[in-house]
Backbone as ProteinMPNN parsed JSONL, in Angstrom:
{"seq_chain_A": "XXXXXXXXXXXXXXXXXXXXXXXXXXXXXXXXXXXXXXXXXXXXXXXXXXXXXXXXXXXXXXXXXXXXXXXXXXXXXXXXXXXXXXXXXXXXXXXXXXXXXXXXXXXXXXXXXXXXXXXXXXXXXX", "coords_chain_A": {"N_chain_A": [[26.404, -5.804, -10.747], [24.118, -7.816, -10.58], [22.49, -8.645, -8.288], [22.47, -11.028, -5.145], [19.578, -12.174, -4.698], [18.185, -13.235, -2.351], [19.67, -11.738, 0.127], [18.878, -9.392, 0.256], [16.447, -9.854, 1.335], [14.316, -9.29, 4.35], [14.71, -11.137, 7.21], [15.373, -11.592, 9.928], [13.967, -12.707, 13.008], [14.216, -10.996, 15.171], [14.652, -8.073, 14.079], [12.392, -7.728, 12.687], [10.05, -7.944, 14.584], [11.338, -5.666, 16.022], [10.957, -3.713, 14.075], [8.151, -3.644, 13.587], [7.21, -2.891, 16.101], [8.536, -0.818, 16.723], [8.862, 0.869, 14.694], [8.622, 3.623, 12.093], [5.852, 5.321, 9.97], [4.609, 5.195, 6.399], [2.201, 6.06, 4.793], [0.083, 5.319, 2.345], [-2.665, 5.081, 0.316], [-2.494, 1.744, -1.539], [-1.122, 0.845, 0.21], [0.893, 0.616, 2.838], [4.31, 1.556, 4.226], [6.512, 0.199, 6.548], [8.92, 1.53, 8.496], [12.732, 1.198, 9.493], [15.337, 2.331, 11.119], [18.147, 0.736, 11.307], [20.9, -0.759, 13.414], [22.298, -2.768, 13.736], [25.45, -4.596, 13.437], [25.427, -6.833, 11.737], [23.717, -6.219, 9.685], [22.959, -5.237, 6.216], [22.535, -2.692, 4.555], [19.57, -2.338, 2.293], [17.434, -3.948, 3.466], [14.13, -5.703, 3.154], [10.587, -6.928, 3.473], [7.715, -8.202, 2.213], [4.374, -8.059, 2.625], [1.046, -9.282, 2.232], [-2.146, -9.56, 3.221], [-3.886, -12.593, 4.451], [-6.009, -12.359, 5.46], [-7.628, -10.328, 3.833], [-7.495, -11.727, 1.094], [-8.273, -14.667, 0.305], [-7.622, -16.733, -1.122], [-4.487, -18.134, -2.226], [-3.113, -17.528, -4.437], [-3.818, -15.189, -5.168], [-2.995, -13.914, -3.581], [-0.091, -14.413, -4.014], [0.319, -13.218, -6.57], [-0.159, -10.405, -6.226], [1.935, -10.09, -4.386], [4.234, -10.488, -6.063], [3.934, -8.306, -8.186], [4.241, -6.417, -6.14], [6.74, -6.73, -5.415], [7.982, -6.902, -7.867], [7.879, -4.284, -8.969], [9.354, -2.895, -6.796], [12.226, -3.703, -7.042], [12.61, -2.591, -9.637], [12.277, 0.298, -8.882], [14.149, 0.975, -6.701], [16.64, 1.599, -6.669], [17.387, 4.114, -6.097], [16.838, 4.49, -3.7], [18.928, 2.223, -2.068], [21.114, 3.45, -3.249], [21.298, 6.208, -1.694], [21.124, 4.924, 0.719], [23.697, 3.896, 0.966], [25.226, 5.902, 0.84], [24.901, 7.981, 2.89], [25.455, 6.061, 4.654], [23.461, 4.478, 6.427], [21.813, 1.621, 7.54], [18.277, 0.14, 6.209], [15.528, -1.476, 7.518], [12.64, -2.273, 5.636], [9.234, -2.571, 5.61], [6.601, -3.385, 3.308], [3.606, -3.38, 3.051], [0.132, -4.752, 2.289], [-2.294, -3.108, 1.956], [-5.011, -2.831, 0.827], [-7.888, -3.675, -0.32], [-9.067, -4.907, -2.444], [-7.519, -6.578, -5.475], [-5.502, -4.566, -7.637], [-4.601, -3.005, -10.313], [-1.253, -3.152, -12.312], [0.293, -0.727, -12.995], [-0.936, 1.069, -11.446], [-0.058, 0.206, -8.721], [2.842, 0.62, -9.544], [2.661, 3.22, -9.314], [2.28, 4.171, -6.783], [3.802, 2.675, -5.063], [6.551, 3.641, -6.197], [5.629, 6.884, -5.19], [5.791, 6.037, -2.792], [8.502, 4.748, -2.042], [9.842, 7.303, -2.579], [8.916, 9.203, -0.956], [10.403, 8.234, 1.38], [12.879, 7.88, 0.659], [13.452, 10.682, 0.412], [12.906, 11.308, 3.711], [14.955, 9.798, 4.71], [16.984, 11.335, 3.507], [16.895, 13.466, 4.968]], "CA_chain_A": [[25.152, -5.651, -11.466], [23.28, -8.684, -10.305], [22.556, -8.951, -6.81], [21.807, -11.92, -4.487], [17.743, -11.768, -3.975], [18.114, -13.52, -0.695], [20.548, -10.953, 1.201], [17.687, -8.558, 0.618], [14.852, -10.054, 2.147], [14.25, -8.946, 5.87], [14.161, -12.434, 7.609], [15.395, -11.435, 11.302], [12.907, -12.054, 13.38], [14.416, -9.994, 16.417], [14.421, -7.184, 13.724], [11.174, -7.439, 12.41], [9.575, -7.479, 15.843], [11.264, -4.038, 16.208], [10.251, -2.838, 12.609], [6.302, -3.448, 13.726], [6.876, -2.398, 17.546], [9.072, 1.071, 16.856], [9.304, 1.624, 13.24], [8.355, 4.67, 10.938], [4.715, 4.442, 9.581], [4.176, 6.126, 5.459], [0.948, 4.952, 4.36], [-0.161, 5.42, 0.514], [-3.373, 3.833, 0.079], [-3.53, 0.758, -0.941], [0.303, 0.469, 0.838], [1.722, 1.424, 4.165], [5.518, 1.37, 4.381], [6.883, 0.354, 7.742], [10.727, 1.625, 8.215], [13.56, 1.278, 10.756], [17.152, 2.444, 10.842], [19.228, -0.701, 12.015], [22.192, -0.106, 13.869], [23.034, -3.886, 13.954], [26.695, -5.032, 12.579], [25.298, -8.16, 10.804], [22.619, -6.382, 9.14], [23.918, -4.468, 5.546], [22.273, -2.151, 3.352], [18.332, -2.204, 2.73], [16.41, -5.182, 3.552], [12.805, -5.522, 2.673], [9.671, -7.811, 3.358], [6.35, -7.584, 1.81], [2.802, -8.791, 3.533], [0.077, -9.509, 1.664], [-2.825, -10.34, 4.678], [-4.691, -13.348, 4.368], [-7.556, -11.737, 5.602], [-7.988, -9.563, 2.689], [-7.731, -12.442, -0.085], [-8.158, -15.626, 1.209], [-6.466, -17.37, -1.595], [-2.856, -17.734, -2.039], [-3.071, -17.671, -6.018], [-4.102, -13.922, -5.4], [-1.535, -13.368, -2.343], [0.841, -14.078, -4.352], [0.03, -12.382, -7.828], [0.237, -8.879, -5.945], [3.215, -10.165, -4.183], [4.933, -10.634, -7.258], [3.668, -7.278, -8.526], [4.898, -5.473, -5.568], [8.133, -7.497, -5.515], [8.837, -6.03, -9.419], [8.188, -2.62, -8.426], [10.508, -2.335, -5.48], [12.746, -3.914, -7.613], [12.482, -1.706, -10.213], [12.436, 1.689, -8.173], [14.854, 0.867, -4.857], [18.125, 1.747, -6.982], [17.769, 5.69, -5.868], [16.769, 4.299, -1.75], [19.974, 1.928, -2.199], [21.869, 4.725, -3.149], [21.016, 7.376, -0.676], [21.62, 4.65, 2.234], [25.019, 3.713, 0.85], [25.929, 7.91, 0.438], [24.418, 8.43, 4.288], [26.0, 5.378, 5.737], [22.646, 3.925, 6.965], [20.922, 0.75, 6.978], [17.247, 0.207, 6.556], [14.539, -2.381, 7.121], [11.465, -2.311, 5.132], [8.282, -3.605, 5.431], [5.884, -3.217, 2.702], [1.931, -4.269, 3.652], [-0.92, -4.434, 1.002], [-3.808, -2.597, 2.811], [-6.164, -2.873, -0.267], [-9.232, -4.936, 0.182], [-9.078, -5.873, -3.519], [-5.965, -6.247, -6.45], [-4.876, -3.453, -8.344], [-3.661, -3.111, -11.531], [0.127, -2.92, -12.283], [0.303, 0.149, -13.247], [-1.686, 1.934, -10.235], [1.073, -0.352, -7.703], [3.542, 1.034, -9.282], [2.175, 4.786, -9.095], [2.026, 4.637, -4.865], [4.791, 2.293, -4.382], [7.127, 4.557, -6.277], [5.279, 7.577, -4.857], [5.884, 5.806, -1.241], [9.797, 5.098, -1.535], [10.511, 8.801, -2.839], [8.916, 9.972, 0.039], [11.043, 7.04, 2.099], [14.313, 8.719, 0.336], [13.102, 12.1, 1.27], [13.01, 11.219, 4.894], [16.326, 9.474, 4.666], [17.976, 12.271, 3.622], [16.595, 14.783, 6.044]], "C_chain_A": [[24.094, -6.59, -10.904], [23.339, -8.952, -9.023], [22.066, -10.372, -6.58], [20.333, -11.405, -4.131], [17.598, -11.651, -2.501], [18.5, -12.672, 0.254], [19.253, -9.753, 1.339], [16.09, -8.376, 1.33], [15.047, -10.223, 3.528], [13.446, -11.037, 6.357], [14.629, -12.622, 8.841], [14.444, -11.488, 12.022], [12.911, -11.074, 14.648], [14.01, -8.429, 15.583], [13.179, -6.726, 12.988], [9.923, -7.285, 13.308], [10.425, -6.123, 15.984], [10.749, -3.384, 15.09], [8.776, -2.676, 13.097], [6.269, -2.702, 15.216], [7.372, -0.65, 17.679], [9.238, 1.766, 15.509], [8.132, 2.583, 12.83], [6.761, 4.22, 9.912], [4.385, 5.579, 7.889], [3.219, 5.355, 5.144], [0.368, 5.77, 3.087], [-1.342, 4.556, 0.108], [-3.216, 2.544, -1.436], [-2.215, 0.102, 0.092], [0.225, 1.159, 1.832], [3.186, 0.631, 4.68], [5.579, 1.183, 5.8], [8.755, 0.202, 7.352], [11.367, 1.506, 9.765], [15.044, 1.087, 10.293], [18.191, 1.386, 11.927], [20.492, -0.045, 12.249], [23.14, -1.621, 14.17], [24.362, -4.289, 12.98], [26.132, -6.011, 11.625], [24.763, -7.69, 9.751], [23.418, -5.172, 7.61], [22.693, -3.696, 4.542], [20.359, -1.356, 3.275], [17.558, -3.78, 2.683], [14.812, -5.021, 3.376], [11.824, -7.073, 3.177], [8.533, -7.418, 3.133], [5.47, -8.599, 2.213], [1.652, -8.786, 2.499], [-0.746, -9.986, 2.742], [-3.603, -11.707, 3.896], [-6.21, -13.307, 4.4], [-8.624, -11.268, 4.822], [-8.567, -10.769, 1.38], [-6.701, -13.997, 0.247], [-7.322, -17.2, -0.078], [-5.433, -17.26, -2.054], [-2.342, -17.304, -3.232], [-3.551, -15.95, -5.8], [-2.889, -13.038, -4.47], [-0.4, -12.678, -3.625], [1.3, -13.44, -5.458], [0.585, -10.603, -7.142], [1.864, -9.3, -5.195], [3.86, -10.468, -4.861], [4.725, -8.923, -7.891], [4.739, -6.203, -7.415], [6.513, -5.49, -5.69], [8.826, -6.445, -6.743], [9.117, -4.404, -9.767], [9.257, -2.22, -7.852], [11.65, -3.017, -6.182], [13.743, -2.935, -8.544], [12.945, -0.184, -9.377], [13.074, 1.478, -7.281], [16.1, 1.162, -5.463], [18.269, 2.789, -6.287], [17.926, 5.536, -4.113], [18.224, 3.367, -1.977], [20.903, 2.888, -2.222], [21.896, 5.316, -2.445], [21.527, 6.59, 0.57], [22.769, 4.507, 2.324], [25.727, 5.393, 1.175], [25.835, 8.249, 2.193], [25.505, 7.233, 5.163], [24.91, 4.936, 6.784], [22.014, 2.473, 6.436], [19.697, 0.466, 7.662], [16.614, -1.208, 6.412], [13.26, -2.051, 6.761], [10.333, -3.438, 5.311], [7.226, -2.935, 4.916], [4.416, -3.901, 3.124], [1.139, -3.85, 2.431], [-1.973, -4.359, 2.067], [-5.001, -2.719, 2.193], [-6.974, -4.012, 0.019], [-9.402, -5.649, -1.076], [-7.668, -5.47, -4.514], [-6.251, -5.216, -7.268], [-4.388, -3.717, -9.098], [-2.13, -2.905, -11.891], [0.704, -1.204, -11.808], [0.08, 1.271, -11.641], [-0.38, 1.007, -8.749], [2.302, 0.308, -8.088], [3.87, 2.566, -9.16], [2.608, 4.797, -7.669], [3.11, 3.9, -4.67], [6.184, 3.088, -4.948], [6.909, 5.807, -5.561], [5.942, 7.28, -3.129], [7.833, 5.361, -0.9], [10.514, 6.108, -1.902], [10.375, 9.66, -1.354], [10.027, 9.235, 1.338], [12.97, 7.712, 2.186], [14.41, 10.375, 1.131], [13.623, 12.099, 2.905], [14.762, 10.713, 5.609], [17.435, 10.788, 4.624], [17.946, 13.469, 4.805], [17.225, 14.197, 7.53]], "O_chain_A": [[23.014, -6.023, -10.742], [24.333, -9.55, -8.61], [21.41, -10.965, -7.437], [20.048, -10.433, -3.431], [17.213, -10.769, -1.734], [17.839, -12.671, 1.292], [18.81, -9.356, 2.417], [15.227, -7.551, 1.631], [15.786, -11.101, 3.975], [12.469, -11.726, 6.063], [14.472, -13.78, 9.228], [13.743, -10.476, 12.001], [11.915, -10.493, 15.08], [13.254, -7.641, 16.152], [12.959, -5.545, 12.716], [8.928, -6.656, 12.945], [9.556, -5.259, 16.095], [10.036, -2.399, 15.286], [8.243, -1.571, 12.989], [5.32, -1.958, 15.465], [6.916, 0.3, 18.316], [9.637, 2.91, 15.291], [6.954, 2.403, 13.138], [6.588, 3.155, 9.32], [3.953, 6.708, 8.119], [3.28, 4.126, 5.176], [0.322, 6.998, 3.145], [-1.147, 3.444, -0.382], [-4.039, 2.698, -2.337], [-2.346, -0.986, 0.653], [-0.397, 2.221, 1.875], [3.269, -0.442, 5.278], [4.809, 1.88, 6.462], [9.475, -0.496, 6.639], [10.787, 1.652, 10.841], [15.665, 0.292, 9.587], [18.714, 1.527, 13.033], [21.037, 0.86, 11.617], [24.273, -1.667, 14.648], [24.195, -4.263, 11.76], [26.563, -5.841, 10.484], [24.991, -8.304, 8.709], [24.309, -4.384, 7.925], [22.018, -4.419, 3.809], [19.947, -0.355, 3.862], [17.281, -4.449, 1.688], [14.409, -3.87, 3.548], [12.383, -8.169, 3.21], [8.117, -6.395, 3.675], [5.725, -9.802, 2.171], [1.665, -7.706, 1.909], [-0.213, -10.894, 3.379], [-3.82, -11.631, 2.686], [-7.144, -13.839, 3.799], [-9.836, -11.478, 4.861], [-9.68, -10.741, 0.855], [-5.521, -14.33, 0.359], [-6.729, -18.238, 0.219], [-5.197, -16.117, -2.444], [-1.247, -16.743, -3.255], [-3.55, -15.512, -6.951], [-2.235, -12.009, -4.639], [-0.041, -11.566, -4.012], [2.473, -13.069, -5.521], [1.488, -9.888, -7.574], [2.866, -8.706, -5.592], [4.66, -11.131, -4.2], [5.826, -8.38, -7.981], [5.67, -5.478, -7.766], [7.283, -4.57, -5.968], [9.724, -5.606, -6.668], [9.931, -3.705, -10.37], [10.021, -1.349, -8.269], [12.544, -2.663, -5.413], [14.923, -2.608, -8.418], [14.107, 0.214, -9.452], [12.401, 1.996, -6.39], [16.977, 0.954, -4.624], [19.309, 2.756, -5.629], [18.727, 6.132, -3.393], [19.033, 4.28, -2.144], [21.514, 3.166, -1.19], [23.048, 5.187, -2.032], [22.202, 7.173, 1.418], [23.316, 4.793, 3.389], [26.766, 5.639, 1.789], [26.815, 8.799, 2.694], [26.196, 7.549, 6.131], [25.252, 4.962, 7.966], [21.77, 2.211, 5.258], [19.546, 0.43, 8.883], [16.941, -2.003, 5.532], [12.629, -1.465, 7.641], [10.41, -4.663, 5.216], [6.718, -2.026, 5.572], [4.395, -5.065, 3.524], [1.381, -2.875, 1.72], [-2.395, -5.242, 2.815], [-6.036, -2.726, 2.859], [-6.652, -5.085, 0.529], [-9.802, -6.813, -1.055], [-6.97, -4.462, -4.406], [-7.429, -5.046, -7.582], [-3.594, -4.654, -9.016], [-1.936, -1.831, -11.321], [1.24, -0.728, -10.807], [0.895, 1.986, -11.059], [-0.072, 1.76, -7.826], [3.003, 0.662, -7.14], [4.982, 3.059, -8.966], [3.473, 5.643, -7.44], [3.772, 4.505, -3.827], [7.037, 3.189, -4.065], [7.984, 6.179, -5.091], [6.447, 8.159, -2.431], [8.378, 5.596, 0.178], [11.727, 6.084, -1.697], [11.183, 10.4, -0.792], [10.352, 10.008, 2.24], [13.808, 7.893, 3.07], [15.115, 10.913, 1.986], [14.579, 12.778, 3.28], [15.42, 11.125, 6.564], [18.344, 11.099, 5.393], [18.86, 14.124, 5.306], [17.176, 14.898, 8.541]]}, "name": "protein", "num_of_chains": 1, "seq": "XXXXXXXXXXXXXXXXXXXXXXXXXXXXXXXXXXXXXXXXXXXXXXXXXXXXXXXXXXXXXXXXXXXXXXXXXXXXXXXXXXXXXXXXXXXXXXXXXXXXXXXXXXXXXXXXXXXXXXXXXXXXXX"}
């Protein structure tokens, strides 16, 4: 029932340089998923990292408000993508990005970021 947090957060950096250089691009405004099917032994299941830019919202007290938001989402909704990779026998790395130029309400994050790992499952299965 209770997972380790840590095992889930994408923190390779050999594999996150391939996630941005060859990975899978779904984009959902104010999100754009980046995916990649790992074929490495070490790596297990679905891993995840989420970006918030600096660029966008230059203080960290706002960073990290949506990164907490997104965090509870994918949380929330990643049981059915968990599932599907365990059933397939694949493992994925995720990387979530906040493209939005300003924060969003809960609600509306978790509209597109659900909306964006159904379509994520979708693709999985096909």
């Amino acid at each position: 029932m209770f997972e380790n947090k840590r095992k889930n957060h994408l923190k390779s950096k050999l594999i996150i340089d391939q996630l941005f250089s060859i990975g899978k691009v779904i984009t959902k405004h104010p999100f754009r998923l980046v995916y990649l099917t790992v074929k490495e032994p070490t790596f297990t299941g679905v891993q995840h990292l989420i970006s918030v830019p600096k660029r966008n919202f230059k203080l960290a007290v706002s960073r990290n408000k949506i990164r907490r938001k997104i965090s509870e989402v994918y949380r929330l909704n990643s049981s059915e993508l968990k599932d599907e990779t365990r059933a397939k026998n694949v493992h994925v790395a995720i990387g979530i990005i906040y493209i939005g130029k300003k924060e969003t309400e809960y609600a509306v994050v978790d509209q597109k970021l659900t909306a964006i790992l159904h379509e994520l499952v979708l693709k999985i299965k096909a």
